[in-house]
C-alpha positions in Angstrom: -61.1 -90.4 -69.6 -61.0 -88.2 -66.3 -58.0 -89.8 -65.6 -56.5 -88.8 -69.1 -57.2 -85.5 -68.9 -55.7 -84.9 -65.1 -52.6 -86.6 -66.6 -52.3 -84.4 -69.5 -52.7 -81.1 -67.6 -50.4 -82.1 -64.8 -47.5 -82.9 -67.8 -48.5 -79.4 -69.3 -47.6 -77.6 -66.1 -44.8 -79.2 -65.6 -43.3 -78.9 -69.1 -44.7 -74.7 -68.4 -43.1 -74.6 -65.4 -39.5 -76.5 -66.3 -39.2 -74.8 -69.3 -39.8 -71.5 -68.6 -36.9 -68.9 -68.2 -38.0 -66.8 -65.7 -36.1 -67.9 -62.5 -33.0 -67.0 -64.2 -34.1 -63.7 -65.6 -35.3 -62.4 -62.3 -32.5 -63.4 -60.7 -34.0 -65.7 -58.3 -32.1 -69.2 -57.1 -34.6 -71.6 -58.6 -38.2 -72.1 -60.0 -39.5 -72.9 -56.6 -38.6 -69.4 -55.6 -40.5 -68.4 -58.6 -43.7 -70.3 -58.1 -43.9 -69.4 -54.5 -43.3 -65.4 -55.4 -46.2 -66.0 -58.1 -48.3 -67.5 -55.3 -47.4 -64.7 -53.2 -48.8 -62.1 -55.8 -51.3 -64.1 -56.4 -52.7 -64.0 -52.7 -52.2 -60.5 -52.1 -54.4 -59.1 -55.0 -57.2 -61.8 -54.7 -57.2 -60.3 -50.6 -57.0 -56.8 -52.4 -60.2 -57.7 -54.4 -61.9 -59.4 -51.5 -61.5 -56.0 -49.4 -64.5 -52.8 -49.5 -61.2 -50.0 -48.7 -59.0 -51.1 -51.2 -59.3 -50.9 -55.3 -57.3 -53.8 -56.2 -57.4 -52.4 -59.8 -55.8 -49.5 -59.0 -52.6 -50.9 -57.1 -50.0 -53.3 -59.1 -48.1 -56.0 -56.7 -45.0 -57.5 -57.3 -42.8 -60.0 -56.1 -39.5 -60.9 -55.5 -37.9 -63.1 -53.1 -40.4 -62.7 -51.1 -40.5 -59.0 -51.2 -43.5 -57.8 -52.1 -43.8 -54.0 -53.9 -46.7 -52.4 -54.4 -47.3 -49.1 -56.4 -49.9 -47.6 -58.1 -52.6 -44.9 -57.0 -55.0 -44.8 -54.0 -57.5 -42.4 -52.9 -56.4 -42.3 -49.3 -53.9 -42.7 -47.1 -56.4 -45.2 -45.0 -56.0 -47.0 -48.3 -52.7 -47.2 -48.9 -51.8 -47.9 -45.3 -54.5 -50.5 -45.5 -53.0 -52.7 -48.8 -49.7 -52.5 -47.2 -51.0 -54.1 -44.1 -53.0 -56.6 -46.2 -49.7 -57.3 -48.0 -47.5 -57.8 -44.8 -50.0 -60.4 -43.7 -50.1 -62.9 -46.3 -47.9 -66.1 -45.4 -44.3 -66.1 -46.9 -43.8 -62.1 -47.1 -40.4 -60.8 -46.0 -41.0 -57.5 -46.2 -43.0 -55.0 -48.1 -41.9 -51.9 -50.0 -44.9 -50.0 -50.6 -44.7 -46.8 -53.2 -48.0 -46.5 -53.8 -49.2 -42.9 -54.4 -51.9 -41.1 -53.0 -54.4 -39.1 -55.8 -56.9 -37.1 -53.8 
């Protein structure tokens, strides 16, 4: 039954991932470029939410080809300067562009 289910919900994912669009909307060579920019995103707000300085609610990170832009509003510059490091130190980033604003 286990076994079933493991089946079932690795076909899903595939069939998800195969069949969606979105490496050819974002411009991006293939869906392996996709799912690893996904996995990038992924990593940096989960680190963002693990972190006391920085409100991961408050700061939006996206991806592409592994270039990772981050905007949004932080309280500080310590903050700010603080998610970008974050961001540059998560495996597979290129580079960071980081347009976050400070709000006093």
């Amino acid at each position: 039954m286990i076994r079933k289910t493991t089946w079932a919900t690795l076909a899903a994912s595939l069939v998800l991932v195969f069949a969606s669009g979105c490496a050819v909307t974002r411009g991006q060579e293939s869906v392996g470029a996709y799912i690893d920019d996904a996995g990038i995103t992924t990593l940096v707000k989960s680190r963002f939410f693990e972190d006391k300085d920085v409100a991961g609610s408050s700061i939006s990170v996206e991806t592409l080809n592994r270039t990772v832009m981050l905007s949004g509003f932080a309280k500080s510059t310590l903050e700010r300067n603080k998610a970008e490091t974050i961001a540059r130190g998560v495996k597979g980033v290129n580079s960071v562009r980081n347009e976050i604003a400070v709000r006093p």
